[in-house]
MOPAC internal coordinates of N, CA, C and O (Angstrom, degrees):
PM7 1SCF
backbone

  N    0.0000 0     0.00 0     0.00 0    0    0    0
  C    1.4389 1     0.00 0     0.00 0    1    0    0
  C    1.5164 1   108.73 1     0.00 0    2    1    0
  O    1.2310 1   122.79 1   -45.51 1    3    2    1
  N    1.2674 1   112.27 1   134.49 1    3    2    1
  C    1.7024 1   126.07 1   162.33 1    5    3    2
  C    0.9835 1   109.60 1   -96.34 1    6    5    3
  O    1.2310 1   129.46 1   -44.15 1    7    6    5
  N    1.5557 1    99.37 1   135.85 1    7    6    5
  C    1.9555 1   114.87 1   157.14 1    9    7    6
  C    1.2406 1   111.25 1  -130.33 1   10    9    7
  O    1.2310 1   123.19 1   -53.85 1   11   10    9
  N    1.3282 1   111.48 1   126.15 1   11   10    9
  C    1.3038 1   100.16 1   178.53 1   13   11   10
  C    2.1117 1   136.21 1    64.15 1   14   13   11
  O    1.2310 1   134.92 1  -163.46 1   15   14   13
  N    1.3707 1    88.74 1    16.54 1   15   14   13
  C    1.1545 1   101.82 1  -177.43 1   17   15   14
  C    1.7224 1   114.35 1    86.75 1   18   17   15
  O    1.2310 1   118.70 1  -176.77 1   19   18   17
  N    1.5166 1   120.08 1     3.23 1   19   18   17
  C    1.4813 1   122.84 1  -176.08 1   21   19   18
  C    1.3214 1    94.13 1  -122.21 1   22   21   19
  O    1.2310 1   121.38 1   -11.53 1   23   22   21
  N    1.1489 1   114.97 1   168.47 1   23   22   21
  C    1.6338 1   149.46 1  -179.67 1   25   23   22
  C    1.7745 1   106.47 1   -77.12 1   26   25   23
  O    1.2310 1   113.05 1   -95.48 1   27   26   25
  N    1.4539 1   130.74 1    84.52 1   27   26   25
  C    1.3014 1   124.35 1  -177.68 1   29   27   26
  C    1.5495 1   118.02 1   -41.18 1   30   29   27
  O    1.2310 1    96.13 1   -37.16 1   31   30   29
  N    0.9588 1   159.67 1   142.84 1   31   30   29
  C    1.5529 1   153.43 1   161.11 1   33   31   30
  C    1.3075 1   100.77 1   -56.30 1   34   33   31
  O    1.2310 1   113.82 1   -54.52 1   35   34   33
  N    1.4803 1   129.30 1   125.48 1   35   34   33
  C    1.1662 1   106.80 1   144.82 1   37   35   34
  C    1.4339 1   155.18 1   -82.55 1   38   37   35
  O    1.2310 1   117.11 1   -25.01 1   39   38   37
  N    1.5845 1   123.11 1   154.99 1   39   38   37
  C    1.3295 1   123.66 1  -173.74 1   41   39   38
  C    1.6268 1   120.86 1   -51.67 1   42   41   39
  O    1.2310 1   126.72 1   -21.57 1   43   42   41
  N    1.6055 1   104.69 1   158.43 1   43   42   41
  C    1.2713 1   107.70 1  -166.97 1   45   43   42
  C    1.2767 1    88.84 1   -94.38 1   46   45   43
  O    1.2310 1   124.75 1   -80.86 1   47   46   45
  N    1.7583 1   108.49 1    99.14 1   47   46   45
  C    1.9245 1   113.68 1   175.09 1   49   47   46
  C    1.3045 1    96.55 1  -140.43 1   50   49   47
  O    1.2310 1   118.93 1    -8.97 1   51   50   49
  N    1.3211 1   119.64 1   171.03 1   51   50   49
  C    1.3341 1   125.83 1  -166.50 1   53   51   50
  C    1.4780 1    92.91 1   -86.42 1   54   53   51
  O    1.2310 1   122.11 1   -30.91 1   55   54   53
  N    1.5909 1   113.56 1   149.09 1   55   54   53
  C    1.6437 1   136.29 1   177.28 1   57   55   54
  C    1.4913 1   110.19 1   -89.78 1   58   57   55
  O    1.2310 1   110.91 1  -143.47 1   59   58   57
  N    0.9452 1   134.71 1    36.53 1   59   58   57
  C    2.0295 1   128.89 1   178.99 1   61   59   58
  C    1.3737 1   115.04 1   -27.25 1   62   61   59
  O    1.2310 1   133.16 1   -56.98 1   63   62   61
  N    1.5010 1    92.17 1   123.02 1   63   62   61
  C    1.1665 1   137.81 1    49.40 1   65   63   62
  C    2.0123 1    98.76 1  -129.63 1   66   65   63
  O    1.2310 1   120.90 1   166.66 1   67   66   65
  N    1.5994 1   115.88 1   -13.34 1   67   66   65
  C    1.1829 1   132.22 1  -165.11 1   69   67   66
  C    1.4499 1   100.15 1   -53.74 1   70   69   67
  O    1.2310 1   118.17 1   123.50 1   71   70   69
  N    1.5759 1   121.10 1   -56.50 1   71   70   69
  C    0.9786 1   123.64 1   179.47 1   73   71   70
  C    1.6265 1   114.50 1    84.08 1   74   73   71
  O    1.2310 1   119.27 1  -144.07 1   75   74   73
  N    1.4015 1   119.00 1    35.93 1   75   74   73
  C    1.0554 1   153.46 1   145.24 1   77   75   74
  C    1.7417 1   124.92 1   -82.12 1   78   77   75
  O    1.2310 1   126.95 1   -45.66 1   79   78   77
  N    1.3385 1   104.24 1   134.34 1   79   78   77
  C    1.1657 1   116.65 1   163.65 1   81   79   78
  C    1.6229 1   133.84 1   -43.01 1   82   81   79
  O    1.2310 1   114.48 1  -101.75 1   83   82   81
  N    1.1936 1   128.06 1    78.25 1   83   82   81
  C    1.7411 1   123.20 1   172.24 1   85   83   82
  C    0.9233 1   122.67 1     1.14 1   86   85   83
  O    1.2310 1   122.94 1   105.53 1   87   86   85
  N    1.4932 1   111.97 1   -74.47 1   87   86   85
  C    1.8220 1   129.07 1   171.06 1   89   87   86
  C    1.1830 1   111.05 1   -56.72 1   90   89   87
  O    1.2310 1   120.44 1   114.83 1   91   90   89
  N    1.3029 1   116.76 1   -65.17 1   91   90   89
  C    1.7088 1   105.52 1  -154.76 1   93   91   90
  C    1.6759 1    94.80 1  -116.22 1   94   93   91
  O    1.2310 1   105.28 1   179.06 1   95   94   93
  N    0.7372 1   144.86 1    -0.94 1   95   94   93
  C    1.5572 1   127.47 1   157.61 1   97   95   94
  C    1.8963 1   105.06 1    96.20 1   98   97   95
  O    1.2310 1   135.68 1  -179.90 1   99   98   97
  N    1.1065 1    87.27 1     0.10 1   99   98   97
  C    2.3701 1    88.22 1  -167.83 1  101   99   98
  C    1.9552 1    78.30 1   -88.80 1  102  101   99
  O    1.2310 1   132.47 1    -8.18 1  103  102  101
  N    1.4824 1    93.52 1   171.82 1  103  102  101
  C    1.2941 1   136.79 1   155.50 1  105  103  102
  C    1.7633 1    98.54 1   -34.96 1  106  105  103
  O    1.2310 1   126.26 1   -53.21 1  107  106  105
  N    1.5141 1   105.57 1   126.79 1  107  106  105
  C    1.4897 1   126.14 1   176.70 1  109  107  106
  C    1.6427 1    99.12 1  -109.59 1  110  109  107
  O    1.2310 1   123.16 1   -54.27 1  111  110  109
  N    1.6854 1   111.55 1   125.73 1  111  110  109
  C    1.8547 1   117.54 1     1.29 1  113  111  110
  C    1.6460 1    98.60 1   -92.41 1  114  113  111
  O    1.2310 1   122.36 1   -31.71 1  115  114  113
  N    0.8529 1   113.09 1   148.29 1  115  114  113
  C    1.3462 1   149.83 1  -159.64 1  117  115  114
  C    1.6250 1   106.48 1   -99.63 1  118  117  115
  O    1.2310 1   110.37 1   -33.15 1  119  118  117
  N    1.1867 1   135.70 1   146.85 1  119  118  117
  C    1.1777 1   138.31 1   159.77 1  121  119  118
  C    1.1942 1   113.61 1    -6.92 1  122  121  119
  O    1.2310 1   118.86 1   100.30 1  123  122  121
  N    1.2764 1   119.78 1   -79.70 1  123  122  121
  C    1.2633 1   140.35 1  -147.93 1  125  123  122
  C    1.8150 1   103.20 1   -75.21 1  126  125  123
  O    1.2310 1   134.06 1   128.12 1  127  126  125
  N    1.3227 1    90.41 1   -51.88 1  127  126  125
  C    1.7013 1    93.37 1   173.47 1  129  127  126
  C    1.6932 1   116.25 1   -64.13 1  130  129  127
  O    1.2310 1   132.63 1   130.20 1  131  130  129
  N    1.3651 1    93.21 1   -49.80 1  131  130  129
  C    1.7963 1    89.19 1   163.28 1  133  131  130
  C    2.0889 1   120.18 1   -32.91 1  134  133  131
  O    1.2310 1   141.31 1    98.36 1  135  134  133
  N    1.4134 1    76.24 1   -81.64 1  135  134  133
  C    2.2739 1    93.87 1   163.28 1  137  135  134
  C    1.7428 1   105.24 1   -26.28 1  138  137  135
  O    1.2310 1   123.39 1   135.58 1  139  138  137
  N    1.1825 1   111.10 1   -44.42 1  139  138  137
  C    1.7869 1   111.71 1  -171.06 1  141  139  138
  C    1.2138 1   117.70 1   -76.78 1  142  141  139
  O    1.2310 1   118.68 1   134.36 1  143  142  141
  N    1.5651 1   120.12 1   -45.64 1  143  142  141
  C    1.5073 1   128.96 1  -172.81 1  145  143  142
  C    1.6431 1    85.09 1   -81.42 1  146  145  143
  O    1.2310 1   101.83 1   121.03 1  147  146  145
  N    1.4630 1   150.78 1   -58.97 1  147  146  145
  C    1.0750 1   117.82 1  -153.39 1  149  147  146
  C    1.3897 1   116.20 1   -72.30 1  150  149  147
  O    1.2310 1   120.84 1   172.79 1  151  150  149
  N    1.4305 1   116.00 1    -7.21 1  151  150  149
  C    1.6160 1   121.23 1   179.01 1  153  151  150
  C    1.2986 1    97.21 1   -99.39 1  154  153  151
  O    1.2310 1   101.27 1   177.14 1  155  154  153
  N    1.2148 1   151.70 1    -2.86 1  155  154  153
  C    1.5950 1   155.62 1   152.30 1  157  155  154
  C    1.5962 1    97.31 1   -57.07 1  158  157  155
  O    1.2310 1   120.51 1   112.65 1  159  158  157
  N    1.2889 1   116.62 1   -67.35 1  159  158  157
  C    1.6147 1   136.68 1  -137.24 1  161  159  158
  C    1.8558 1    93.74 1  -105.92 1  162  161  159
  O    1.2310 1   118.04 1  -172.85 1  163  162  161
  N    1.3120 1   121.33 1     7.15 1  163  162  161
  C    1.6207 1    99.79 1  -150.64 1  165  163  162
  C    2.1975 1   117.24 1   -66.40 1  166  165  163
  O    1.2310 1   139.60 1   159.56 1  167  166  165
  N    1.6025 1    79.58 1   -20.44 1  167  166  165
  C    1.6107 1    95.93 1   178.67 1  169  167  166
  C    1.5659 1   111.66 1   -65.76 1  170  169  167
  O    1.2310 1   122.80 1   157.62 1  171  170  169
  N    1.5303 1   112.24 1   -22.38 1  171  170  169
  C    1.2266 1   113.17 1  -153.57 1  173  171  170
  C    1.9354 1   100.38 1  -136.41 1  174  173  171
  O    1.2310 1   106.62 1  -110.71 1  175  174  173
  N    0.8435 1   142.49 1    69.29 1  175  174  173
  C    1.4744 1   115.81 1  -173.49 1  177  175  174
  C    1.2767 1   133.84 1   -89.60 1  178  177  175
  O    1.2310 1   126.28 1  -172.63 1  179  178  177
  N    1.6441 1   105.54 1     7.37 1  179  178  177
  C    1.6892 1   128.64 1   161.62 1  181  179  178
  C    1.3289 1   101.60 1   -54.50 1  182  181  179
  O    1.2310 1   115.81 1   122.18 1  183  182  181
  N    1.3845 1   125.56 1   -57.82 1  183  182  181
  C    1.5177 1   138.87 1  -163.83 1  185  183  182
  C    1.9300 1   101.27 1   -47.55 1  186  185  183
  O    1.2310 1   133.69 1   121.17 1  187  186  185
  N    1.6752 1    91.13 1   -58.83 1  187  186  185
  C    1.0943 1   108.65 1  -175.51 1  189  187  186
  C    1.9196 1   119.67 1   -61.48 1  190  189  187
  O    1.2310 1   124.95 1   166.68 1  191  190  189
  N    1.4511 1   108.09 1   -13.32 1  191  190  189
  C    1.4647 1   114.13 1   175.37 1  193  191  190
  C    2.0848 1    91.52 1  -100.45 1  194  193  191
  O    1.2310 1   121.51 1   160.94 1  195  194  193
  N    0.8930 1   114.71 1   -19.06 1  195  194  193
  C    1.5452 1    99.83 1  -170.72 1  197  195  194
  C    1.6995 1   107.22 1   -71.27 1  198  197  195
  O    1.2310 1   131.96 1   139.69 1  199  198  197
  N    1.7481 1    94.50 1   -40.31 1  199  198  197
  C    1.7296 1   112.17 1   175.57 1  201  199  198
  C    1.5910 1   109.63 1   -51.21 1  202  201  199
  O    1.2310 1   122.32 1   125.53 1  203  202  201
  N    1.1901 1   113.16 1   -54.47 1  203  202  201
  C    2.0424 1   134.41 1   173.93 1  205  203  202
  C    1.3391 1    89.31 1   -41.12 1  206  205  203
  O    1.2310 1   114.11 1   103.35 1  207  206  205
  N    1.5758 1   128.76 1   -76.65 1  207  206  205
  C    0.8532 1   135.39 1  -158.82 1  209  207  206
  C    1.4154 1   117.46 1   -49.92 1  210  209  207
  O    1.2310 1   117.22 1   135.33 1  211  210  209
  N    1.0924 1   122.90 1   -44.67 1  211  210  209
  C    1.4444 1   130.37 1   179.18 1  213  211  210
  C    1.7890 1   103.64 1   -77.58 1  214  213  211
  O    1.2310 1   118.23 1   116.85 1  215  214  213
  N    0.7544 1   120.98 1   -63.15 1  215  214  213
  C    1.6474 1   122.43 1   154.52 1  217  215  214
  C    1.5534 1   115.91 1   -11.42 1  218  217  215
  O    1.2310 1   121.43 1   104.08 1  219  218  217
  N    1.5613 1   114.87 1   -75.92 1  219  218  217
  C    1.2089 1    97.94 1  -179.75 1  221  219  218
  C    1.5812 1   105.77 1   -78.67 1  222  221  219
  O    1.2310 1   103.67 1  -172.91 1  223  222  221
  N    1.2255 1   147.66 1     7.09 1  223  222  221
  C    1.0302 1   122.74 1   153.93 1  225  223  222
  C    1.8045 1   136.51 1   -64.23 1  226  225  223
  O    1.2310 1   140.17 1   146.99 1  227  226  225
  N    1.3428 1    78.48 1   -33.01 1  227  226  225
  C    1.6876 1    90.34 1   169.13 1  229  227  226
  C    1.3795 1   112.09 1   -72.26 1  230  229  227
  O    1.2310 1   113.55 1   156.77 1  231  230  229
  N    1.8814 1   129.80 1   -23.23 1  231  230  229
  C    0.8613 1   136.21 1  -163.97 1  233  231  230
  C    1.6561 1   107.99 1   -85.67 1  234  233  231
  O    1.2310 1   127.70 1   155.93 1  235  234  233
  N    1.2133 1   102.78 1   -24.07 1  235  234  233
  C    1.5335 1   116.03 1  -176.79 1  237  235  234
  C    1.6715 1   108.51 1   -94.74 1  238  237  235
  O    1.2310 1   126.18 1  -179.13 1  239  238  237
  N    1.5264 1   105.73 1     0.87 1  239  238  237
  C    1.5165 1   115.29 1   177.46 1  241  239  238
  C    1.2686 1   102.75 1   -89.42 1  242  241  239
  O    1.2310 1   125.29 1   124.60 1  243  242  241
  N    1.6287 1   107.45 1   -55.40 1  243  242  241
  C    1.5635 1   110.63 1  -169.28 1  245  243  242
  C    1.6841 1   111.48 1   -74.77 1  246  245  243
  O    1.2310 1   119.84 1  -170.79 1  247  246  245
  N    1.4489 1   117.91 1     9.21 1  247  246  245
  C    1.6171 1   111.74 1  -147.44 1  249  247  246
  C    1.7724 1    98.22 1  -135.82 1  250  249  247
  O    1.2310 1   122.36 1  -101.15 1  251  250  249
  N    1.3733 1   113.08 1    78.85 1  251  250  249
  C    1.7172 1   105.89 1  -165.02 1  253  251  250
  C    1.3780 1   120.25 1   -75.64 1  254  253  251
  O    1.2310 1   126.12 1   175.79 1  255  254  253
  N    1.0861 1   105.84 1    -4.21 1  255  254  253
  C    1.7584 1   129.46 1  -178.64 1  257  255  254
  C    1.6085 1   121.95 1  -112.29 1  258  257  255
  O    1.2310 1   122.57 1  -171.48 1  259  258  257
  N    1.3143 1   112.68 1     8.52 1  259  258  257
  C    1.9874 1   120.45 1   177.73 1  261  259  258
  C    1.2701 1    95.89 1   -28.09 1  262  261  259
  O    1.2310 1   131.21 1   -20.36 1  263  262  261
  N    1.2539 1    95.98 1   159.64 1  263  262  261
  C    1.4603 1   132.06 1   156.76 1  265  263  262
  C    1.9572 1    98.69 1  -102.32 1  266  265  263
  O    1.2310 1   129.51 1   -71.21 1  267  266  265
  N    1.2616 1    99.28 1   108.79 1  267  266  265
  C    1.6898 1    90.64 1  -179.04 1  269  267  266
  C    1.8445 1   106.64 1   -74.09 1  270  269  267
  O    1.2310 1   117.49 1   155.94 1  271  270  269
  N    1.8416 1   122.39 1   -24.06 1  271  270  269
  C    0.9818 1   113.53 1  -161.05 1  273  271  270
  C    1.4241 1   101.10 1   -86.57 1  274  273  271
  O    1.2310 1   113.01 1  -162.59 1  275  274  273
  N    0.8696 1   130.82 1    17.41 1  275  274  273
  C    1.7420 1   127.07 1   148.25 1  277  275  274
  C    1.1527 1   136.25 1  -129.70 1  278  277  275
  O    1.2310 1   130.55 1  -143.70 1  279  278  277
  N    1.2662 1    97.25 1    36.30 1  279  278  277
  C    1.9379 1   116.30 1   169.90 1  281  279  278
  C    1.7033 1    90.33 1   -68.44 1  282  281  279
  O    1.2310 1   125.49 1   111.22 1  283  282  281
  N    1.2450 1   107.06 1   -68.78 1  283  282  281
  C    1.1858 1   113.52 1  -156.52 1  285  283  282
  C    2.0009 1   120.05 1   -36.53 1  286  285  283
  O    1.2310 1   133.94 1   141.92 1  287  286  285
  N    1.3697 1    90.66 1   -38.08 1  287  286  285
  C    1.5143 1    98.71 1  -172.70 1  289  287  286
  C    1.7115 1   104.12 1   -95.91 1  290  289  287
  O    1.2310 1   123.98 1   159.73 1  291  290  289
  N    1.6406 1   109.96 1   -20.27 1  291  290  289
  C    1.7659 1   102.58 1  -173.92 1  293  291  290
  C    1.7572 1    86.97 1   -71.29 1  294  293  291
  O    1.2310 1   110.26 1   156.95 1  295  294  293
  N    0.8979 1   135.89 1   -23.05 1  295  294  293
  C    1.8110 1   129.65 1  -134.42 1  297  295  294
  C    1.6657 1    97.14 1  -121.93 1  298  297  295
  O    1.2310 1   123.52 1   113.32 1  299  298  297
  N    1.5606 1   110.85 1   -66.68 1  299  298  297
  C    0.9789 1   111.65 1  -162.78 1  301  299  298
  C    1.9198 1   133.29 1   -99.20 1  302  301  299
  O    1.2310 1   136.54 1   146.10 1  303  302  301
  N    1.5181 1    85.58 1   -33.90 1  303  302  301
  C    1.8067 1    92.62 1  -165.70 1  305  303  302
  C    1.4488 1   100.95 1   -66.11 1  306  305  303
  O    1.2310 1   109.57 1   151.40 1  307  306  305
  N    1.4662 1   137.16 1   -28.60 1  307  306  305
  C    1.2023 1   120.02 1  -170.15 1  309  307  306
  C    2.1276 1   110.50 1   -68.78 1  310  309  307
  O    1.2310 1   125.12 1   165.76 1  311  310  309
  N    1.2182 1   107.77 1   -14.24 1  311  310  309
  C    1.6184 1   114.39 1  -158.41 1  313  311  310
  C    1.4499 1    96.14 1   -77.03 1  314  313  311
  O    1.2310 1   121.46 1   -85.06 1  315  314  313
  N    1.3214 1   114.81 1    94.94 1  315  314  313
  C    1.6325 1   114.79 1   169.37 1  317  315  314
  C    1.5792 1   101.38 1  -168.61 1  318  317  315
  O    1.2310 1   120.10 1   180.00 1  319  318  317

């Protein structure tokens, strides 16, 4: 994408099927995306586990080999 004649950065969203970060290349969600949804969601952070939730479902679509014992902490334990 162009703006303005420059190269936009891209957002910290998951890359499918890799499931990598756009921007920074780490593990999705990532720091940074973490930092975003809880300042998106901060009134609410159910909203913000329903979004996770659907996330790793797609993540467990694109991903035929998971590790199930770290869903819990890539997805969920940080949302509070």
């Amino acid at each position: 994408m162009i703006v303005g004649g420059e190269h936009a950065a891209p957002e910290h969203t998951p890359d499918r099927p890799s499931w990598t970060c756009r921007a920074c290349r780490q593990t999705w969600p990532c720091d940074p995306a973490r930092k975003s949804l809880r300042e998106q969601y901060t009134e609410d952070p159910t909203v913000t586990a329903l979004y996770l939730s659907s996330q790793q479902q797609d993540y467990l679509d694109d991903t035929p080999n998971y590790e199930i014992d770290h869903l819990y902490e890539r997805f969920f334990a940080w949302v509070r």
